[in-house]
C-alpha positions in Angstrom: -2.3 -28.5 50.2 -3.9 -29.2 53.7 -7.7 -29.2 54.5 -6.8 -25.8 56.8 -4.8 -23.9 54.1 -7.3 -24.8 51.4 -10.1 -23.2 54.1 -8.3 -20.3 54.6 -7.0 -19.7 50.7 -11.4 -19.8 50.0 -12.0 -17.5 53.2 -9.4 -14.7 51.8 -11.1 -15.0 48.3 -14.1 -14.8 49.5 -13.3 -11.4 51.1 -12.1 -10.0 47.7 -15.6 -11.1 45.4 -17.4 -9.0 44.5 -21.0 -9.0 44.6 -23.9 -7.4 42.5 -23.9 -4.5 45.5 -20.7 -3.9 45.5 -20.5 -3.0 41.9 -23.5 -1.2 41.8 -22.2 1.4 43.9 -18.6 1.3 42.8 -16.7 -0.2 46.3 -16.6 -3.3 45.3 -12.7 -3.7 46.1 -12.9 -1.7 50.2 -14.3 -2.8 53.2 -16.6 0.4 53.7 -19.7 1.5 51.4 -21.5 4.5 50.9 -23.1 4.3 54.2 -19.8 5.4 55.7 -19.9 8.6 54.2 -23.9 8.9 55.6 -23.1 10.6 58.9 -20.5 12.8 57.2 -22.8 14.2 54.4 -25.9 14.2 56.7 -23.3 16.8 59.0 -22.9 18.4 56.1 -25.8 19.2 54.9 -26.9 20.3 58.6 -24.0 22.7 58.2 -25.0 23.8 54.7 -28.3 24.8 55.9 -27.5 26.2 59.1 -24.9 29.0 56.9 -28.0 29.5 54.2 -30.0 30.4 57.1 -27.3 33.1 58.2 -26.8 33.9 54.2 -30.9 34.8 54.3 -30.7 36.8 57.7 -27.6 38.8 56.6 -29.1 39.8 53.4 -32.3 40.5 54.9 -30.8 43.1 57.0 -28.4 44.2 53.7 -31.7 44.8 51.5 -33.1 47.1 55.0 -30.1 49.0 54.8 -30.0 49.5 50.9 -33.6 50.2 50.9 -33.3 52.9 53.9 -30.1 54.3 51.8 -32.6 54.4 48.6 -34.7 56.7 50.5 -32.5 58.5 51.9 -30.9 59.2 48.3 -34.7 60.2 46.8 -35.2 62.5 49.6 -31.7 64.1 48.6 -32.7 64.3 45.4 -36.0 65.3 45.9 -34.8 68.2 48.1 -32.0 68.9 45.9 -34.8 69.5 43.6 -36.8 72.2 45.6 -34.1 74.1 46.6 -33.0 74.5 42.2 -36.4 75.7 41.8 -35.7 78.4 44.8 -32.9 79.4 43.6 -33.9 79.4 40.4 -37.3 82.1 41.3 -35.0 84.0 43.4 -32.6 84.4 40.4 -35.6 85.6 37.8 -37.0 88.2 40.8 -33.2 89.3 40.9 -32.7 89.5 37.3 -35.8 91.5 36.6 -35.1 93.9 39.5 -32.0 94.7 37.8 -33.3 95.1 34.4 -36.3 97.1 36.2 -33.1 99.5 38.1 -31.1 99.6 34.5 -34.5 101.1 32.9 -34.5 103.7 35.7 -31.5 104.7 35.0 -31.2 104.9 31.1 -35.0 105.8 30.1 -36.0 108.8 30.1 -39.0 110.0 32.9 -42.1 110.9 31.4 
C-alpha cells in the first residue's frame, strides 16, 4: 500500500467514527445532526402557535354566540312560562263562568 492510499483509506474512516456526540443524539452514522431539523421545528412551532391563536379567537366568538343563544332560550322559556300562567287564569275565569251559567240554568230562583 502507498503512503497516499494509506492517507486516504484513514481519511474515509475517519468520516465514519463515531464520536461521544454523535451517539448521544443517535446520528452517529449521517452527515447532519439535530440542528438540521432546528429551523424546521422552530417553523413549526411558529405555525402551531399562530393556528392556537385562531383556535382561541374562533372559540371566543363560539362561546358569544352559545351564550347569546342561552339567553335567548331562557327568555323563551321564561315567556313560555307567563303566557301558561295566562292561559291558565283565563281558563279557571272561563270554567267558573260556565259553572256560574249551568247554576242559572238548573237551580231554582229564590
Amino acid at each position: 500500500m502507498t503512503t497516499e492510499s494509506k492517507t486516504k483509506t484513514e481519511t474515509t474512516s475517519d468520516k465514519h467514527k463515531q464520536t461521544s456526540h454523535d451517539a448521544a443524539h443517535g446520528f452517529g452514522g449521517f452527515s447532519f445532526g439535530p440542528d438540521a431539523f432546528a429551523a424546521m421545528t422552530r417553523e413549526h412551532f411558529t405555525r402551531v402557535e399562530t393556528w392556537m391563536k385562531e383556535m382561541a379567537a374562533a372559540e371566543d366568538v363560539m362561546l358569544a354566540r352559545a351564550k347569546a343563544n342561552a339567553a335567548q332560550v331562557a327568555q323563551l322559556a321564561q315567556d313560555s312560562m307567563d303566557y301558561m300562567a295566562q292561559l291558565s287564569a283565563e281558563w279557571r275565569k272561563i270554567m267558573l263562568d260556565v259553572a256560574r251559567r249551568a247554576a242559572d240554568v238548573t237551580l231554582p230562583k229564590a
